[in-house]
C-alpha positions as CSV (number, residue, x, y, z in Angstrom):
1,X,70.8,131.3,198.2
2,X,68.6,128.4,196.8
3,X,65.8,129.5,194.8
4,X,66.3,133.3,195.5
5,X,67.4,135.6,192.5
6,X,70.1,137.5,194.2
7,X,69.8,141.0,192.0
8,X,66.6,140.7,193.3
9,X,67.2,141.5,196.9
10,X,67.5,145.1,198.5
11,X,71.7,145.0,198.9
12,X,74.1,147.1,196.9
13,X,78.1,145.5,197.4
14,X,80.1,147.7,199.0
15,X,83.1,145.8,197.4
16,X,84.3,144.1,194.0
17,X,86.5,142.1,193.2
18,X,89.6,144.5,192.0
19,X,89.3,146.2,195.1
20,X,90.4,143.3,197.2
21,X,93.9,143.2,196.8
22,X,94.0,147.6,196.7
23,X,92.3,147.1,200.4
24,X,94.7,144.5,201.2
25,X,97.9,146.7,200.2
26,X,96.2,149.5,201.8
27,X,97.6,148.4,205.3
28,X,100.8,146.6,203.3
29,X,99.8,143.2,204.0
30,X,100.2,139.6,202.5
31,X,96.6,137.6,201.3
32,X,97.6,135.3,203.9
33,X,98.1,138.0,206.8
34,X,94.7,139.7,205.6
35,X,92.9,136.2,205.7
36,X,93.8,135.7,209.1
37,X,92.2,138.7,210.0
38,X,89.0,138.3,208.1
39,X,89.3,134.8,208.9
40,X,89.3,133.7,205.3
41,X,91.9,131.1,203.5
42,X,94.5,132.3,202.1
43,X,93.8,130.7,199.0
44,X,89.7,131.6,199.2
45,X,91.5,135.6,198.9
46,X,93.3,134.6,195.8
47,X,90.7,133.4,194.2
48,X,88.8,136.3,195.4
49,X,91.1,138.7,194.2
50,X,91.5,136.7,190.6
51,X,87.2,137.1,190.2
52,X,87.9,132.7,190.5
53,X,85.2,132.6,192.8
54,X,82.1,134.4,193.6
55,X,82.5,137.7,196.2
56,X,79.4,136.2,197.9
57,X,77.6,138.3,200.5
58,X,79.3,135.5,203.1
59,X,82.5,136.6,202.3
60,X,81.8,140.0,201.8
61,X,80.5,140.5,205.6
62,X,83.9,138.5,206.8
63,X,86.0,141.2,204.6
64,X,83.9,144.0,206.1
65,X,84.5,142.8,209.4
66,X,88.1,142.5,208.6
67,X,88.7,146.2,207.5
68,X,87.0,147.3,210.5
69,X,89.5,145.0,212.7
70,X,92.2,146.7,210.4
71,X,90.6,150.4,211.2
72,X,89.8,150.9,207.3
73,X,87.0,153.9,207.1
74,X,84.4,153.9,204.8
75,X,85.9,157.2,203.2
76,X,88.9,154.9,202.5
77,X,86.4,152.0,201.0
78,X,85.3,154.7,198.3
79,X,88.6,155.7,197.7
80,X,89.8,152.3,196.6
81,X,86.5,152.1,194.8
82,X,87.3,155.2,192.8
83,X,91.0,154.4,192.0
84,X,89.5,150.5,190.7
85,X,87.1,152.6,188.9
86,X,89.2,155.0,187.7
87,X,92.0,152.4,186.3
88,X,89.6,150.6,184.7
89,X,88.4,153.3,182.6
90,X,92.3,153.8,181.8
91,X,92.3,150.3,180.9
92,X,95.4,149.7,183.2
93,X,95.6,146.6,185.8
């Protein structure tokens, strides 16, 4: 967003970018099946997943959309969030 700081605005992510690729295997899928359904490249979710690109609010939304195409709960959103969490406090990949 030009000129707007964007920890300023009233938003809090509901996704990172080590979650991507959990919420992808949730429902045992390839990047480029899951793009298709969040109608993202294939190669925009790799970068996504490799923090190679920003996890904009853009692409954020079109994920979201996704895992409610894919019938992924919010409960199951905070699970994955928890085991990233979790794994990085571990200090495993």
């Amino acid at each position: 967003m030009i000129g707007v700081d964007v920890n300023s605005l009233p938003y809090e992510s509901k996704l990172t970018h080590p979650m991507l690729k959990y919420i992808r295997l949730c429902r045992n899928m390839s990047q480029e099946q899951f793009g298709a359904v969040c109608k993202i490249d294939q190669g925009v979710i790799a970068k996504l997943e490799r923090n190679e690109i920003q996890l904009s609010l853009h692409y954020e939304t079109k994920i979201i959309e996704g895992c409610r195409a894919l019938n992924i709960s919010e409960l199951e959103l905070l699970s994955v969030k928890r085991l990233v969490e979790l794994k990085a406090l571990r200090g495993s990949n």
